[in-house]
Structure formats: structure tokens, C-alpha cells
C-alpha positions, 0 to 999 in steps of 0.5 A, a space after each residue: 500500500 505504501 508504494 501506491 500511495 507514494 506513487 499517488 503523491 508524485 503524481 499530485 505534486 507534479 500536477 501542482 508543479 504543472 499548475 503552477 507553471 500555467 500561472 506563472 506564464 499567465 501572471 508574467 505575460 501580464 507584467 510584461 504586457 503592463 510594464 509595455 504599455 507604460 513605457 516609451 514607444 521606442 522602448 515597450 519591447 525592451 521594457 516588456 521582456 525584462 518585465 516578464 523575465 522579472 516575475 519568474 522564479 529562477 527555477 522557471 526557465 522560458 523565453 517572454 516575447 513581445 510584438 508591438 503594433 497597430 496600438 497593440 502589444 502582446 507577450 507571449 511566455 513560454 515556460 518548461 515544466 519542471 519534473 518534480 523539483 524546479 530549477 532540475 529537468 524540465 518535460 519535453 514540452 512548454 506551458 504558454 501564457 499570452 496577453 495583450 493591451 492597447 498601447 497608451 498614449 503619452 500626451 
């Protein structure tokens, strides 16, 4: 029996784990699409990805891209899903988080 129930809470910290990669790509997304919208014109880009890598745990590794356009930005995050410990081996797969503002306007 100990053996089951040993393999059942592996399984629900790696559901855990898998859970809060989702919110971490879904929280930098929005950082970074909040920090873009802030900042300058020539430098909402910039000012996007360092925010997005910012709110990430170091355990976390990922990419945050942002595309600026048409009175729009948008971030994507693309996290790996760590194997039971962060910061170790991470899935073959990536969890991605998106958001999106209309560009403000400095007056």
C-alpha cells in the first residue's frame, strides 16, 4: 500500500508543479504586457521582456516575447515544466501564457 500511495503523491505534486507553471506564464505575460504599455514607444519591447523575465522564479526557465503594433502589444511566455523539483529537468514540452493591451498614449 505504501508504494501506491507514494506513487499517488508524485503524481499530485507534479500536477501542482504543472499548475503552477500555467500561472506563472499567465501572471508574467501580464507584467510584461503592463510594464509595455507604460513605457516609451521606442522602448515597450525592451521594457516588456525584462518585465516578464522579472516575475519568474529562477527555477522557471522560458523565453517572454513581445510584438508591438497597430496600438497593440502582446507577450507571449513560454515556460518548461519542471519534473518534480524546479530549477532540475524540465518535460519535453512548454506551458504558454499570452496577453495583450492597447498601447497608451503619452500626451
Amino acid at each position: 500500500m505504501t508504494p501506491l500511495i507514494l506513487i499517488t503523491l508524485v503524481l499530485l505534486w507534479q500536477f501542482v508543479l504543472l499548475g503552477y507553471t500555467f500561472t506563472l506564464a499567465g501572471n508574467a505575460a501580464d507584467e510584461a504586457v503592463r510594464a509595455a504599455t507604460a513605457a516609451a514607444p521606442g522602448e515597450r519591447e525592451a521594457a516588456c521582456e525584462q518585465a516578464g523575465l522579472d516575475k519568474l522564479p529562477g527555477a522557471w526557465s522560458g523565453t517572454v516575447n513581445c510584438a508591438t503594433g497597430g496600438g497593440y502589444v502582446t507577450a507571449d511566455v513560454h515556460l518548461d515544466v519542471p519534473v518534480l523539483f524546479p530549477g532540475t529537468i524540465a518535460f519535453p514540452f512548454q506551458v504558454d501564457g499570452h496577453a495583450g493591451a492597447v498601447e497608451e498614449d503619452k500626451d
